[in-house]
C-alpha positions in Angstrom: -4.5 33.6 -35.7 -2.4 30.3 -35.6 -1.6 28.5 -32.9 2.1 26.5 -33.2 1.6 23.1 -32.1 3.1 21.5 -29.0 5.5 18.8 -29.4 6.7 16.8 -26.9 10.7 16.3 -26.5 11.8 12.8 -28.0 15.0 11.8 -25.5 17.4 9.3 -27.8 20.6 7.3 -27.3 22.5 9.0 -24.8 20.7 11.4 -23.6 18.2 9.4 -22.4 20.7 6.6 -20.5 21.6 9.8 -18.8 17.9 11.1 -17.7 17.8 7.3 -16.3 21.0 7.2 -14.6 20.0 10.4 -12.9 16.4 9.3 -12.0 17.3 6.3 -10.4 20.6 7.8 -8.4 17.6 10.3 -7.1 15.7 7.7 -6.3 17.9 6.1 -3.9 19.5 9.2 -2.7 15.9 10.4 -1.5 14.4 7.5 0.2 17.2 6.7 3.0 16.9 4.9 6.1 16.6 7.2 9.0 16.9 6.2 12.9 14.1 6.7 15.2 14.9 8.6 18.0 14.0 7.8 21.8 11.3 10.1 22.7 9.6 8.9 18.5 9.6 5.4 19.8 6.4 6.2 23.0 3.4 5.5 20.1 5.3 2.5 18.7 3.9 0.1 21.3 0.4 1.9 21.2 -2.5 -0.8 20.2 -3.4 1.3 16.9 0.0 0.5 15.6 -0.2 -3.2 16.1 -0.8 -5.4 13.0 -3.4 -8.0 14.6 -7.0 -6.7 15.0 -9.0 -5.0 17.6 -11.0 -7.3 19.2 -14.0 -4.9 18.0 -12.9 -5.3 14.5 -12.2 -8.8 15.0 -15.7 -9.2 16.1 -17.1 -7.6 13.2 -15.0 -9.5 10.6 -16.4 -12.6 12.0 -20.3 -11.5 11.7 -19.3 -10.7 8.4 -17.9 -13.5 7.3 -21.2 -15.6 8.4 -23.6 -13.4 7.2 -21.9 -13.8 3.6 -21.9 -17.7 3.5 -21.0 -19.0 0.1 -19.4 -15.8 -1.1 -16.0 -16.2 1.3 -16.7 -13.0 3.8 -13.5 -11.3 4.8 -12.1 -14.4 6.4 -10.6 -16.5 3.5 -13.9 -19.0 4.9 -16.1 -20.6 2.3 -19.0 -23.0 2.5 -22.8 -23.2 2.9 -24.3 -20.1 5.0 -26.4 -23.2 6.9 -22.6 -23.6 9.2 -22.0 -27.3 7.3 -19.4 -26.8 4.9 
């Protein structure tokens, strides 16, 4: 029994300006701006949605960041692990 072999379709010229055309025009059709509505914006001001740490999480960045001295921890810090830099 033979099996026929799959080819993939080869787009050229024309054809394939138009497939782009059309992708991109989809592309910004689908991903519009949308307005939040009153009663949506409650969980805006909520403390998970802020971008500054928790000071748990602050807390813990900072231990980290000592205990991996030279390497740079999660601060951006660098230096000795001995706290003399």
């Amino acid at each position: 029994m033979l099996h026929k072999r799959m080819t993939v379709p080869v787009f050229k010229g024309r054809t394939k300006l138009i497939l782009l055309a059309g992708l991109a025009t989809s592309s910004i059709l689908y991903t519009s701006c949308q307005s939040v509505k009153p009663y949506q914006k409650q969980y805006l001001n909520d403390h998970y949605m802020q971008t500054n740490a928790l000071p748990v999480e602050k807390l813990e960045s900072e231990a980290d960041s000592y205990r991996e001295g030279m390497i740079g921890g999660m601060d951006g810090k660098s230096g000795g692990g001995c706290g003399c830099n």
